[in-house]
N, C-alpha and C positions, 0 to 999 in steps of 0.2 A: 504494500500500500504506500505509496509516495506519500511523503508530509513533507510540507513547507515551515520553516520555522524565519519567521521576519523578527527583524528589529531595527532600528533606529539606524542604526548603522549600512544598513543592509548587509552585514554579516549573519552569519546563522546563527541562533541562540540557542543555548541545551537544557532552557525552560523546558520543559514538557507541557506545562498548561497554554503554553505561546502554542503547541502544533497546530494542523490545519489537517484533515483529511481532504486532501483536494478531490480523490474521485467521487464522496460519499456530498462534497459540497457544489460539485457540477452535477450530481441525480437531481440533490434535490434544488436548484436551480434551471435544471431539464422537466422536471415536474413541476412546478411553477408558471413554467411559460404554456408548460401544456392544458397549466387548467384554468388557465387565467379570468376562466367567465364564471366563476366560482368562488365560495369561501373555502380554501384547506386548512384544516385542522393541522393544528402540530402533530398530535399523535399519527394525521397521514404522514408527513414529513419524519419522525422519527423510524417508522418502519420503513419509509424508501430509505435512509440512509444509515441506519441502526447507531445512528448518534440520539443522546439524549436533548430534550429541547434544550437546555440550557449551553451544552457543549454545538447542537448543532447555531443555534442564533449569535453566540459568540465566534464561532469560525464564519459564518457568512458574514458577517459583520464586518471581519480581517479580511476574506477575500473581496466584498463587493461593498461596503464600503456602507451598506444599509441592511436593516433587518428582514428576516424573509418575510414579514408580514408587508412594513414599507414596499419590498421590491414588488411581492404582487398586487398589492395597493396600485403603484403605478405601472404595471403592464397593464391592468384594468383598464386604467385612465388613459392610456397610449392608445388600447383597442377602443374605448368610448370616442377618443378622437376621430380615427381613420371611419367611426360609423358616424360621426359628428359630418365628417367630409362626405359621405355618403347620402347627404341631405335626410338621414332618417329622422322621427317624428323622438323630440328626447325622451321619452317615457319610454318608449322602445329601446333605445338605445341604454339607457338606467336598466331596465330587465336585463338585455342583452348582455350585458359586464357583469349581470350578478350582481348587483343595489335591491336591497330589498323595496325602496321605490326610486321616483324621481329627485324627491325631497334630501335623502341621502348621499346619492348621486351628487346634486347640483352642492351641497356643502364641502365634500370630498375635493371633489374638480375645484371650488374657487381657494380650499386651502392651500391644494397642490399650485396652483398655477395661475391662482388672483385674479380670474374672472367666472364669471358663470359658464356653464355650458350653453344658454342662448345668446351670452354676449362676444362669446368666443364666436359661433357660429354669425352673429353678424359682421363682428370686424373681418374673418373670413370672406363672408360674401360683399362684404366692401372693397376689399383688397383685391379679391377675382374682379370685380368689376373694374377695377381702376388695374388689373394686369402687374400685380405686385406680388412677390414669392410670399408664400404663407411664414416661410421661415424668420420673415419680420414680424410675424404676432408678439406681442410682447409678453415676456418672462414674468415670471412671479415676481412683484416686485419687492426688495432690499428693502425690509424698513427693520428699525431698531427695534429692541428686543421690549415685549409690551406692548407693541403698536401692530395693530390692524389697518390694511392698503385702504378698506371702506368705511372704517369709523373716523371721527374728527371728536378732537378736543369741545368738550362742554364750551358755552360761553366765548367761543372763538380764542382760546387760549393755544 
């Protein structure tokens, strides 16, 4: 079984709690992506890779930089996109990712990515119409730590 042991250095380190099961942490990575329209349970992810949840959410952590819940979180959000492009109706598209409704859905999307999914879908179809790459939609936006893109200061402070 190949293990990766990183450190700071990038030398190898003879932590043992630092290893990595890399092929047990591309299964369950390869099962993520495969069930992405879905809620997976840990306990599926601990039997595809016969890590324990805590040792498996720790090594995907070290190789992919977010939790496997995050990661499927956003293949969700990636696939709601590409059906967002597909001009489908969003409550279709909320079922379709596997949201238990719209409502969830559209919370999800603007924390990932600071707008709603019908606002996204219109600056989209603004930009198609004005012949501009999508990949100018704007990013979630950077704001400091406490602060919400849509709330304002009481009292105009």
């Amino acid at each position: 079984m190949p293990v990766v042991t990183p450190s700071r250095q990038g030398r190898p380190q003879s932590v043992t709690s630092r290893r990595v099961d890399v092929r047990a942490i591309e299964r369950a990575r390869q099962f993520l992506d495969a069930e992405k329209t879905r809620v997976v349970h840990s306990r599926e992810l601990e039997s595809v890779t016969g890590l324990t949840r805590y040792d498996l959410s720790r090594q995907f952590r070290i190789m992919f930089g977010t939790t496997p819940y995050r990661y499927l979180l956003m293949r969700r959000l990636e696939f709601a996109r590409e059906r967002i492009h597909q001009e489908r109706p969003l409550v279709e598209v909320a079922l379709d990712v596997g949201f238990a409704d719209q409502a969830h859905f559209t919370r999800a999307f603007r924390s990932a990515f600071g707008l709603t999914p019908a606002r996204y879908r219109a600056l989209r179809a603004s930009q198609r119409s004005s012949a501009a790459p999508a990949s100018d939609l704007p990013a979630k936006p950077s704001m400091g730590p406490g602060r919400h893109p849509t709330r304002t200061r009481a009292h105009g402070r």
